[in-house]
N, C-alpha and C positions, 0 to 999 in steps of 0.2 A: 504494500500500500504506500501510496507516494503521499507526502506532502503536500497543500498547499501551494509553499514558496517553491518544494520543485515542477509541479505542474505550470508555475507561471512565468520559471524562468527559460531564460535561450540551451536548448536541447543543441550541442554541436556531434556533425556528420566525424566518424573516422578522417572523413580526408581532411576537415575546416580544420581538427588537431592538430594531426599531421603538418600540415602549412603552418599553424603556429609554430609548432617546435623544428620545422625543416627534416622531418623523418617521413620515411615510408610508412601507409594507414597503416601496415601489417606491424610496425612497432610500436603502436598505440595499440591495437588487439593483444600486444604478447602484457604490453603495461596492464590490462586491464585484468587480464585471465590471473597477474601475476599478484595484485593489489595495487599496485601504484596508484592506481586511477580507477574508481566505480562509473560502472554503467548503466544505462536503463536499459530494456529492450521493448525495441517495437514489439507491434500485435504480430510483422511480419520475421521479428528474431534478430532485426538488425540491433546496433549498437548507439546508444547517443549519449552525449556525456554533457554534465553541468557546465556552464559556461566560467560559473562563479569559480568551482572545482578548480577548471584547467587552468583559470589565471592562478588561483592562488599556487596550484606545481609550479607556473611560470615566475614566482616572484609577486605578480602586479598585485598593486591592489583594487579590493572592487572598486566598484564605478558607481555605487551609490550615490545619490545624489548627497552634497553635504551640505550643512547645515551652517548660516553665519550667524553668530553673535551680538 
């Protein structure tokens, strides 16, 4: 059962991963199987991963909107 905040955030494709970190999709399926990275799967078995997720392996931080003072 999903969340929420993950049904209403951006679902990214193996390959959109892939392009962020400059690797083959197939090394983002081995990250997944391995833990690095959870996945959801489609109705069809495909693979989509949290947006929020892959920035924070990247470093970035979210993109929330923020707040001034």
């Amino acid at each position: 059962m999903h969340t929420r905040s993950e049904q209403s955030e951006n679902l990214l494709t193996p390959a959109e991963v892939a392009a962020m970190f400059r690797v083959d999709p197939k090394t983002v399926t081995r990250w997944a199987k391995s833990g690095k990275l959870s996945s959801i799967r489609t109705l069809g078995g495909h693979r989509r991963y949290l947006e929020s997720e892959v920035r924070a392996l990247m470093g970035v931080p979210d993109q929330a909107p923020s707040r001034e003072r």
